[in-house]
ROBALO-576728 format. One line per field, with one value per residue (C-alpha): x, y, z; residue number from 1; residue in one letter. Coordinates in Angstrom, 3 decimals, decimal comma. Layout:
<recs>
u <- (X; ...)
v <- (Y; ...)
w <- (Z; ...)
num <- (NUM; ...)
residu <- (a; ...)
</recs>
This chain:
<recs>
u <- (78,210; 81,398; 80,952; 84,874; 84,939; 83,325; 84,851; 83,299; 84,056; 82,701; 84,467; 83,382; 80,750; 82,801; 85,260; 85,502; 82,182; 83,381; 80,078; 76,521; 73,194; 70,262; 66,645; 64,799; 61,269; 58,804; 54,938; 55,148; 54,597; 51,576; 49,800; 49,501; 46,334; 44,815; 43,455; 46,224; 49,424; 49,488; 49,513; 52,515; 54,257; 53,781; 51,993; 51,809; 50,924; 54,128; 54,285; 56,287; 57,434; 58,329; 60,260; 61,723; 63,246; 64,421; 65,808; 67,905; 68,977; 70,189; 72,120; 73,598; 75,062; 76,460; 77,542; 79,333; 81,262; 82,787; 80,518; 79,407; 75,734; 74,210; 70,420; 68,635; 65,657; 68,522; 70,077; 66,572; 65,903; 69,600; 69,519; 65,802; 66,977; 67,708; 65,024; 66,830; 66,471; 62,815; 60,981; 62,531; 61,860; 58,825; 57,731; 58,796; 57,219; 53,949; 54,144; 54,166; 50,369; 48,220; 46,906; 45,282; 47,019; 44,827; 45,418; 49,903; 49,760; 48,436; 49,975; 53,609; 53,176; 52,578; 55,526; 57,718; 57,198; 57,257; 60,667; 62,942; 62,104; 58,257; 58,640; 60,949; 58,343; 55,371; 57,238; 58,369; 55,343; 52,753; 49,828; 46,448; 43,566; 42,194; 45,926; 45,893; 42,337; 44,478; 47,108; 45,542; 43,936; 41,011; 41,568; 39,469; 40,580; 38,231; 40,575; 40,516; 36,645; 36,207; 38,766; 37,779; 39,490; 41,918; 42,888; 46,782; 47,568; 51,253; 51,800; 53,900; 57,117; 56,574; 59,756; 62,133; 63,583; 65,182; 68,049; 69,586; 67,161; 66,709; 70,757; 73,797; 77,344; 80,148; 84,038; 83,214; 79,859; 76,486; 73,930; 70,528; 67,651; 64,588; 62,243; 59,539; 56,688; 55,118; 55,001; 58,659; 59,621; 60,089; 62,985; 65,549; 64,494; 64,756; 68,198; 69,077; 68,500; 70,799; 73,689; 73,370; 72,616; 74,042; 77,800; 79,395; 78,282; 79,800; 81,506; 80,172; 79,726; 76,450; 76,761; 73,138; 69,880; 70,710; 70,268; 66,626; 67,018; 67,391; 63,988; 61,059; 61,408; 65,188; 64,359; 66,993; 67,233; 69,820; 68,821; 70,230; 73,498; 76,505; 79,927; 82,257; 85,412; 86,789; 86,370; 83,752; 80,055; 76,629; 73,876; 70,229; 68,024; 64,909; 61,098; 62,892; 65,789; 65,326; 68,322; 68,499; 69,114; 72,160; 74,202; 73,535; 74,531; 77,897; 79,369; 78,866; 80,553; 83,246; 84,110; 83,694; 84,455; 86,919; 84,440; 85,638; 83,356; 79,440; 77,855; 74,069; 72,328; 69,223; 66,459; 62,989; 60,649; 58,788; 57,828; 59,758; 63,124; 62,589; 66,183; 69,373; 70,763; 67,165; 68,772; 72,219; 74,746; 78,283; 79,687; 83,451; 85,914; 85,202; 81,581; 78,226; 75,049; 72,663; 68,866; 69,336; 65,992; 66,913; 70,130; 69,051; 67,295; 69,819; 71,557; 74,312; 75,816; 79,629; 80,026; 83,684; 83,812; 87,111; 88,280; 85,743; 82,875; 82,734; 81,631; 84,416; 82,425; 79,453; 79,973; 77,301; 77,908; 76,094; 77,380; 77,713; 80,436; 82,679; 81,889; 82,360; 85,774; 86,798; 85,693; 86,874; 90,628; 89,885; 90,648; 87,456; 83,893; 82,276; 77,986; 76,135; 72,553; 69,783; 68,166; 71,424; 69,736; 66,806; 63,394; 61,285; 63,784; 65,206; 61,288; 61,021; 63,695; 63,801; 60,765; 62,052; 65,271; 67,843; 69,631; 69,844; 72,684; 74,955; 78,840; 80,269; 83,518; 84,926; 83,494; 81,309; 77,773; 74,390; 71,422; 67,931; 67,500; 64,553; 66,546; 67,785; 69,057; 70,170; 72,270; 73,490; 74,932; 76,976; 78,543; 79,050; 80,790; 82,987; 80,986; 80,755; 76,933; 75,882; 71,853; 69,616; 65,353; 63,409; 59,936; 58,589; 61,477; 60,830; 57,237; 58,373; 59,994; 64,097; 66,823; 69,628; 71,164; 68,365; 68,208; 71,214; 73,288; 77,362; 79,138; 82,605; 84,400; 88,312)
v <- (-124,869; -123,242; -119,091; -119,260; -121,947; -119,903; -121,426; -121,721; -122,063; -123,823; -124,018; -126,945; -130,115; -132,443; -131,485; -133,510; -132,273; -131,290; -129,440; -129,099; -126,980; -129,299; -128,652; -131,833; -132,025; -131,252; -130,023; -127,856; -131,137; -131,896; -128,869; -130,428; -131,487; -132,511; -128,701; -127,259; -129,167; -127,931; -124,199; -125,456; -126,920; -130,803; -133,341; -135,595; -135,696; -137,083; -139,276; -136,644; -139,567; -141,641; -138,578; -137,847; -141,104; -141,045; -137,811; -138,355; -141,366; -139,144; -136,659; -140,152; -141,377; -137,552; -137,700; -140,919; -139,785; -137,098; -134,106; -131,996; -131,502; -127,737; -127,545; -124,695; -124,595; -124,228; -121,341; -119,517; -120,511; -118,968; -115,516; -114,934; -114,826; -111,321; -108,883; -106,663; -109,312; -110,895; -106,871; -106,645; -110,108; -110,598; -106,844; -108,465; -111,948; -109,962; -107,922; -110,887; -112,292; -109,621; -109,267; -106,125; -103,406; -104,529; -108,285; -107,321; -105,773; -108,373; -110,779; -109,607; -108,344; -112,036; -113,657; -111,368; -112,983; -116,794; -118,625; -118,366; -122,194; -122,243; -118,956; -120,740; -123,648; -120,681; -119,515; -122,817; -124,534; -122,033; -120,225; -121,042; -118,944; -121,823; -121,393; -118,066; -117,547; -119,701; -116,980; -114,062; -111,176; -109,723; -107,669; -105,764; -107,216; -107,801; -110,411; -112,702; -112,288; -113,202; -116,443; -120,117; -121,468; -123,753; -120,709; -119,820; -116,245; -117,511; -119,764; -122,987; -123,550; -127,093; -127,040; -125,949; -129,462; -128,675; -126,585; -125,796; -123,344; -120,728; -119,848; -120,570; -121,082; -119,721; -118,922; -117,201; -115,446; -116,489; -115,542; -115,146; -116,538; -114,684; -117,552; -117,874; -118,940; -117,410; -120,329; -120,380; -115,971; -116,521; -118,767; -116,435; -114,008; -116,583; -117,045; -113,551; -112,914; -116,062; -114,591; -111,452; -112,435; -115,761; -115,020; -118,340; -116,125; -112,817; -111,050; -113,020; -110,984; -111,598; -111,717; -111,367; -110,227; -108,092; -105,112; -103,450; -104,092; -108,125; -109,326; -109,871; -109,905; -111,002; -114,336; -116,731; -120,523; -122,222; -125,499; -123,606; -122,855; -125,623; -124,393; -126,509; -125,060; -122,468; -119,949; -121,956; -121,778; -123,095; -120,852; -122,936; -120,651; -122,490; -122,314; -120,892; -118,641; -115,918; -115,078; -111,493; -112,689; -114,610; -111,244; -109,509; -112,851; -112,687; -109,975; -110,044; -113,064; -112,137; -109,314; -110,325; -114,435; -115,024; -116,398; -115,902; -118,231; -118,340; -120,912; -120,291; -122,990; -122,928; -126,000; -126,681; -124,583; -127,714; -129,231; -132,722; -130,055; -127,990; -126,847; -127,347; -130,127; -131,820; -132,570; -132,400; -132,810; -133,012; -136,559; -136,560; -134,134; -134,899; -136,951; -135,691; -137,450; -135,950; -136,672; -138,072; -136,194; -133,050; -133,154; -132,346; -129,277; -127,484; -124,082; -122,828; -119,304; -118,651; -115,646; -114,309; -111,891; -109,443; -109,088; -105,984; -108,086; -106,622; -108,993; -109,445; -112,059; -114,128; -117,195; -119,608; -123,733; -126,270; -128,964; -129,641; -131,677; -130,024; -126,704; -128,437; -129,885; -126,427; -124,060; -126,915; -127,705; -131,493; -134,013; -135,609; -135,555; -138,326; -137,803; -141,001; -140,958; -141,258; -144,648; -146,036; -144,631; -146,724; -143,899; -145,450; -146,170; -142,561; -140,837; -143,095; -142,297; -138,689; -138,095; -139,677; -137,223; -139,964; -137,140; -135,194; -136,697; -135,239; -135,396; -135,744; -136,281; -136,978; -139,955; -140,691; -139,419; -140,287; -141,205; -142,398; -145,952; -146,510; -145,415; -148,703; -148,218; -144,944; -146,265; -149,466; -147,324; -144,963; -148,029; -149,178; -146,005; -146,264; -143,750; -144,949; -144,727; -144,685; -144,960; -143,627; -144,512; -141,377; -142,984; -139,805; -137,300; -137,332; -136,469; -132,854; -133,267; -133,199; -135,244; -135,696; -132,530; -130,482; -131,244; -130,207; -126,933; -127,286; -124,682; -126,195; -128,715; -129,429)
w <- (12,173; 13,763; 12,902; 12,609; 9,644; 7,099; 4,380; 1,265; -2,684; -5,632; -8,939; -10,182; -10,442; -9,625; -7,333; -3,890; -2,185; 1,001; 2,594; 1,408; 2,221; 2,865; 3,443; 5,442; 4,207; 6,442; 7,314; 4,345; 2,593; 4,644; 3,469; -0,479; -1,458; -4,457; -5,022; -4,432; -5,871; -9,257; -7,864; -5,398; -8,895; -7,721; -9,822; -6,959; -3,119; -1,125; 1,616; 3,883; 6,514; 3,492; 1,930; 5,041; 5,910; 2,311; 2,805; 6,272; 4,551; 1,387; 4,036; 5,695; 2,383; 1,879; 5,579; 5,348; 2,110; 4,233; 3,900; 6,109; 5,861; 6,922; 7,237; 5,650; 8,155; 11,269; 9,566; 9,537; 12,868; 14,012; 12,382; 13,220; 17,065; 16,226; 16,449; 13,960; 11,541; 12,150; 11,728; 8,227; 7,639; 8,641; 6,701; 3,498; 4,004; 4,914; 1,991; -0,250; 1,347; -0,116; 3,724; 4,950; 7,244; 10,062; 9,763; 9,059; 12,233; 13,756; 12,838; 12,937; 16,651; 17,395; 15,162; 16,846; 19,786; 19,270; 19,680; 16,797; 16,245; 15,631; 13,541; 11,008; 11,298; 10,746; 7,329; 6,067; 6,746; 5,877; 8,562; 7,573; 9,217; 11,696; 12,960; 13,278; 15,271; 18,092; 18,430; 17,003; 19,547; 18,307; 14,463; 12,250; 9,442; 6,354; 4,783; 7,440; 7,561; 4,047; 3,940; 4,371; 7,760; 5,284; 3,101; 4,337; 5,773; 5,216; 2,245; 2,609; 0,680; -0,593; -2,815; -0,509; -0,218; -3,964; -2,312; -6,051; -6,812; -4,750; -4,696; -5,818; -4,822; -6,859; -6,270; -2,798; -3,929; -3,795; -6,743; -5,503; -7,655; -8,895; -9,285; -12,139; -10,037; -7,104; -4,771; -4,921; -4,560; -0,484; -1,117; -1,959; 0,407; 3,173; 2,650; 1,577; 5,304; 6,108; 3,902; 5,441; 9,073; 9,794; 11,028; 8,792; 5,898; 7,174; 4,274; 1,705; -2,435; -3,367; -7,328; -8,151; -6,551; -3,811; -5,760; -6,728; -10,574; -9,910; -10,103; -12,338; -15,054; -15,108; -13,646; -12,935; -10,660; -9,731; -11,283; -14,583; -13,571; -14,024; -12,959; -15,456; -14,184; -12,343; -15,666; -17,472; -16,481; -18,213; -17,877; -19,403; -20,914; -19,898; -19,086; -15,410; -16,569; -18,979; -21,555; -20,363; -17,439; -18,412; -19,771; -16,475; -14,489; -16,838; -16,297; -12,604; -12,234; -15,130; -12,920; -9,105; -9,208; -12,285; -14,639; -18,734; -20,308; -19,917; -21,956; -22,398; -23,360; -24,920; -24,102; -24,438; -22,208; -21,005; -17,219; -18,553; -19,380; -16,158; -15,610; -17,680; -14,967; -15,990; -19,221; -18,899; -16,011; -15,369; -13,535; -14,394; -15,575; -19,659; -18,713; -18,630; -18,615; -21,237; -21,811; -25,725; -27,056; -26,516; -27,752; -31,277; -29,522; -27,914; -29,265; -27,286; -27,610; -26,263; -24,256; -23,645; -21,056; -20,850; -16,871; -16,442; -17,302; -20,983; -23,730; -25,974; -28,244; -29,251; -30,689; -31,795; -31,594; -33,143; -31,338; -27,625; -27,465; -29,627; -27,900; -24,331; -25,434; -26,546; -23,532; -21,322; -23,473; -23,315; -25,986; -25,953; -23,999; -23,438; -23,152; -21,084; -22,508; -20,444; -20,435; -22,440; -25,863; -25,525; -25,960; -23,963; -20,671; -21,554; -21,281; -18,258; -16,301; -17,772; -15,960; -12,470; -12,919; -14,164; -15,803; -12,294; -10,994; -7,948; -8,479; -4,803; -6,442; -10,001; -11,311; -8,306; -7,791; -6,262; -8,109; -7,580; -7,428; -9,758; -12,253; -13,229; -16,711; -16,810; -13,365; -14,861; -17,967; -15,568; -13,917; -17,733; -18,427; -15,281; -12,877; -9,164; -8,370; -4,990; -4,719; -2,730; -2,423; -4,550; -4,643; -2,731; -2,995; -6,671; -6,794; -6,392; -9,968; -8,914; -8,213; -6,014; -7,664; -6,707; -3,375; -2,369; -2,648; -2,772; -0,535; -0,883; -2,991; -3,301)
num <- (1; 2; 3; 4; 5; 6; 7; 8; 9; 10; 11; 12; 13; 14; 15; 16; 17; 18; 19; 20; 21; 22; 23; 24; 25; 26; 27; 28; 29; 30; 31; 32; 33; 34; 35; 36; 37; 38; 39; 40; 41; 42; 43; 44; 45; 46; 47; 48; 49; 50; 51; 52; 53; 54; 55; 56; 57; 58; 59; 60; 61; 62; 63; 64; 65; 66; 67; 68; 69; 70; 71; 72; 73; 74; 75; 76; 77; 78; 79; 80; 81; 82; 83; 84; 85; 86; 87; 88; 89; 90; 91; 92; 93; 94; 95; 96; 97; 98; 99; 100; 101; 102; 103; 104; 105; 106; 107; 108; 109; 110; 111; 112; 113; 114; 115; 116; 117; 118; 119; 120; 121; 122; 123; 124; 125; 126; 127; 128; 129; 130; 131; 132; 133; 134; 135; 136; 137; 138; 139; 140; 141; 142; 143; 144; 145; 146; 147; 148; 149; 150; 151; 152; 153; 154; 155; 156; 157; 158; 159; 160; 161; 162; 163; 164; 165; 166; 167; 168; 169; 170; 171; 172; 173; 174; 175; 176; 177; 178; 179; 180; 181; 182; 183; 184; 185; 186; 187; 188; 189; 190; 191; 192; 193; 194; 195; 196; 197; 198; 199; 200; 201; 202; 203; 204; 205; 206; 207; 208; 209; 210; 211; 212; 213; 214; 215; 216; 217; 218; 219; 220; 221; 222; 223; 224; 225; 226; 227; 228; 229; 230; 231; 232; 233; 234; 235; 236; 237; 238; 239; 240; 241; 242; 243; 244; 245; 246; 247; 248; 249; 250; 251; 252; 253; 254; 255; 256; 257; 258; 259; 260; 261; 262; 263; 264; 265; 266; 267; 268; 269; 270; 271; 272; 273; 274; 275; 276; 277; 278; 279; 280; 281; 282; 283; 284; 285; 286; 287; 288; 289; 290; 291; 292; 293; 294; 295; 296; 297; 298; 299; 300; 301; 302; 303; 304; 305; 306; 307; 308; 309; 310; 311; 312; 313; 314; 315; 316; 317; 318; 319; 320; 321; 322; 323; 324; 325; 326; 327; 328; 329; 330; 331; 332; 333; 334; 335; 336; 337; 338; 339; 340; 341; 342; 343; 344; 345; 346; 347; 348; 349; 350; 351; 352; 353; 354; 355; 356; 357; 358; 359; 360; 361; 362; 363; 364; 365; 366; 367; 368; 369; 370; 371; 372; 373; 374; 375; 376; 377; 378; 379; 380; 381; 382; 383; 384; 385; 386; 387; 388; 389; 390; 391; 392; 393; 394; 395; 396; 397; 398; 399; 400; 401; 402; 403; 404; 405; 406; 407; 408; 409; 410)
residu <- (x; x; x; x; x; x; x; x; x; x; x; x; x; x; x; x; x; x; x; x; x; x; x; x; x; x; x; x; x; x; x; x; x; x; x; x; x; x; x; x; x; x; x; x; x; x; x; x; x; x; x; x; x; x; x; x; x; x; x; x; x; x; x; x; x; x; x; x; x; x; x; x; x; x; x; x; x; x; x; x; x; x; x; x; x; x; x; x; x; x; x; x; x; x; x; x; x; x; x; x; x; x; x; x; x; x; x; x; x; x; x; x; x; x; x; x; x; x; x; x; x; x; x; x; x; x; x; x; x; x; x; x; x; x; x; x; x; x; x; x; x; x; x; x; x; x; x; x; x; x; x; x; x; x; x; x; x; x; x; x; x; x; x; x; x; x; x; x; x; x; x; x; x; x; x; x; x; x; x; x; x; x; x; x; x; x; x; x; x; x; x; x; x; x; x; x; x; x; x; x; x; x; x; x; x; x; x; x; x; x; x; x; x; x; x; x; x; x; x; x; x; x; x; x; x; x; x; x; x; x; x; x; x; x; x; x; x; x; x; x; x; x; x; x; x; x; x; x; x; x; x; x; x; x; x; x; x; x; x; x; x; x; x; x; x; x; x; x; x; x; x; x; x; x; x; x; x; x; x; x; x; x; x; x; x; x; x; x; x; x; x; x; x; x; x; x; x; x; x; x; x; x; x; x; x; x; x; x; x; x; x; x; x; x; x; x; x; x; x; x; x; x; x; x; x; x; x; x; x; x; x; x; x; x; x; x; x; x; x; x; x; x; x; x; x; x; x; x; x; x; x; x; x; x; x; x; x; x; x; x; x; x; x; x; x; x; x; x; x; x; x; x; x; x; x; x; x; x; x; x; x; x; x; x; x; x; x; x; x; x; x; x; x; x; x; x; x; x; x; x; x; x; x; x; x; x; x; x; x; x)
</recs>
């Protein structure tokens, strides 16, 4: 990635995807086991050179549709070069292990040491204790003594794959997420350091959570957040993204990126309902593919934010569509049900993220194969569907949507 091209800006769906952040599954999926997964938010164990090969095929498809595709794991690996960025680093990361002062010294004096490479690898991937003995010099520490040789030091980050949640792209800001569940808090730090450090980024507004107040409990992901237009955003208020959260996020963005309108959108707080682009995204300037039983669910409350990021009004719909056609000024809005309205293809394909679809332009997007209804009904509705294998991608619970993270569309 060329440190003088740092351009950047999202301000829409659907726009012409023209370069994307990618994370390529990797050991951290090796570390899931059947004791562990549900703690690590997966209901299933991957097969990580299955996933992989489905995943380098997923950056092909992206690659061939002329986008340029940036790698997470090689921005870590770039910025920690810098001593000045792997002490603060690696004093935060530390902090987060409930470790001992005996064992933090330690161990940082030895991952300040290893090549920029294998220490992204170390905090992606996870240090378990056997690991550690083979690097470690002798430490008085009573954690160590009292863990099982399995039991990690460093905990992996499983769910870094789903690029969509730990940040998010908007005008030329990034908001960083505060994420519900502790497996997934390093995230956001991660690339808080990449923002800050990596010289593509240099300059960039952070909107949200680089300041002391943004955290628990104001949690917010970026699975939740659906930039409609360049004044229009959906914010899901969702088992992931608390509503307080939302007014905060608002008037940040009404007053440093342009936004007027912030939809919030209440949905079920379930696994199945995860994020608002679980249940609803957008494919096509006036189309969006919506999971059909939740429809009758959703509340969604109209925020109008003045220029100063004041709230000039509340406003409370009833009904999606007619709210979408307002905020948006469209004539009509067209909804493409999962599973084509049928309940049992809709709960099917629900659960294997048929409503998570990626827009790489307007009208086209990428979708999981096994979805075959839900697919066949975007083709019926005139939306180009490219396909790509999910069979162990989608164990993690996300789609092609969450696996990737727009930095620029036309």
């Amino acid at each position: 990635m060329a440190s003088e091209d740092r351009s950047f800006s999202i301000s829409s769906e659907v726009g012409k995807l023209k370069r994307v952040m990618l994370h390529r599954p990797g050991k951290e999926l090796e570390r899931l086991t059947i004791d562990n997964k549900d703690e690590l938010l997966f209901d299933d164990i991957p097969w990580v050179e299955e996933a992989q090969k489905e995943h380098d095929a997923f950056a092909e498809l992206l690659r061939d549709n002329g986008v340029e595709v940036v790698y997470f794991r090689n921005c870590l690996s770039h910025v920690l070069r810098e001593e000045s960025v792997r002490d603060p680093l690696l004093d935060e990361v530390l902090a987060l292990e409930a470790i001992d002062i005996p064992l933090v010294s330690a161990l940082k004096a030895v991952m300040m040491e290893v090549s920029p490479s294998d220490l992204a690898e170390m905090l992606i991937a996870g240090l378990t204790k056997m690991e550690a003995m083979e690097i470690l010099p002798p430490c008085s520490s009573l954690v160590l003594r009292a863990m099982g040789d399995r039991d990690f030091l460093i905990r992996p980050l499983p769910n870094l794959y789903f690029q969509r949640d730990p940040f998010t792209f908007i005008k030329n800001g990034v908001i960083l997420s505060v994420m519900t569940f502790e497996a997934r808090r390093k995230e956001p730090l991660y690339a808080r350091y990449i923002f800050k450090n990596h010289p593509y980024f240099k300059g960039i507004e952070f909107l949200f959570g680089d300041h002391p107040r943004d955290t628990y409990p104001y949690n917010i992901e970026g699975g939740d957040i659906l930039i409609l237009s360049d004044s229009v955003a959906a914010i899901g208020i969702s088992q992931r993204t608390a509503a307080g959260t939302i007014q905060i996020v608002g008037k940040r963005i009404a007053e440093r990126a342009g936004v007027k309108t912030v939809l919030a959108v209440d949905i079920p707080k379930t696994r199945a309902a995860m994020h608002l682009d679980t249940v609803f995204t957008m494919v096509d300037h006036d189309a969006f593919t919506i999971y059909p039983e939740v429809r009758d669910f959703i509340r969604i409350w109209q925020l109008e934010y003045s220029s100063e990021g004041e709230i000039t009004s509340v406003i409370e719909h009833q009904n999606l569509g007619e709210c979408l056609r307002k905020v948006l000024g469209l004539d009509t809005i067209r909804f493409i049900e999962t599973g084509g309205g049928d309940p049992v293809a809709a709960a099917r394909d629900q659960w294997n993220d048929g409503t998570n679809t990626l827009a790489i332009a307007p009208g086209v997007v990428v979708t999981y194969r096994r979805n075959v209804v839900s697919n066949r009904v975007l083709q019926e509705n005139g939306i180009k569907v490219f396909e790509i294998k999910g069979a162990e991608l989608g164990r993690g619970r996300g789609g092609p949507r969450c696996m990737s993270m727009p930095m620029m569309r036309d």
